[in-house]
N, C-alpha and C positions, 0 to 999 in steps of 0.2 A: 504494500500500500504506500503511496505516497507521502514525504511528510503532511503538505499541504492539506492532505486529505483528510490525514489522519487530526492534521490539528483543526479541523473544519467540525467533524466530528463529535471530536472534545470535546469543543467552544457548543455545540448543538446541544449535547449531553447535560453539560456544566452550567452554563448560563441561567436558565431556568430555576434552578437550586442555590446560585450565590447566596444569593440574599437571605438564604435560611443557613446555608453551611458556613457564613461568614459571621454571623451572631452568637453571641454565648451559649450553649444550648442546656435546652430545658426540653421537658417531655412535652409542654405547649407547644414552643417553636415545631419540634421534630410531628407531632402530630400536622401540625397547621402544613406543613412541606406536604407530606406523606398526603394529606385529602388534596390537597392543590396538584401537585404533579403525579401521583398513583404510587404506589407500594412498590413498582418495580424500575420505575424511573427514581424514584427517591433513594432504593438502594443504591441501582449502580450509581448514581452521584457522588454520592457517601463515599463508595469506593474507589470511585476517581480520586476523588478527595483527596484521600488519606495517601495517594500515592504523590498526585500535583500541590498537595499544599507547600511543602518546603518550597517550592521552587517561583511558586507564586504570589506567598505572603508578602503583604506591603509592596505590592508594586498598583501603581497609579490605575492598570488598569482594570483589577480587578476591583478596588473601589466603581471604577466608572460603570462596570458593569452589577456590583451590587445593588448600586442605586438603579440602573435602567436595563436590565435583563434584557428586553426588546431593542431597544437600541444598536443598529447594524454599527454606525462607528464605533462604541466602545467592545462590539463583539468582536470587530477587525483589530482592535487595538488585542486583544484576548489573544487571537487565532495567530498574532503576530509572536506572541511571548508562548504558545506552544507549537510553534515551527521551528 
């Protein structure tokens, strides 16, 4: 697979979930994910996650994307730091 592809991917996977995998977590938040995106898109998130977080914490544009999940420029800026 390509990188590009693969970080196109990601960015499709991940996006969606920032906003709840970037907040302190509580069994509210992880419920409120779980009804919002489904049981099996919220796992594999979780498990991106826990692999992409080192590499992603504090950078500019994963804030940009926890505030605007929908947002194509801050997902491009995303899909740039996992290529």
């Amino acid at each position: 697979m390509e990188r590009a592809t693969l970080a196109k991917e990601l960015t499709d996977a991940l996006a969606p979930a920032i906003p709840y995998l970037t907040q302190p977590n509580s069994v509210a938040s992880d419920e409120r994910a779980r009804s919002k995106l489904g049981a099996p898109n919220w796992n594999l998130a979780q498990t991106l996650w826990r692999s992409l977080k080192p590499y992603l914490a504090g950078k500019e544009a994963l804030a940009d994307v926890a505030v605007m999940p929908d947002d194509e420029d801050a997902r491009a800026a995303l899909r740039l730091l996992l290529d």
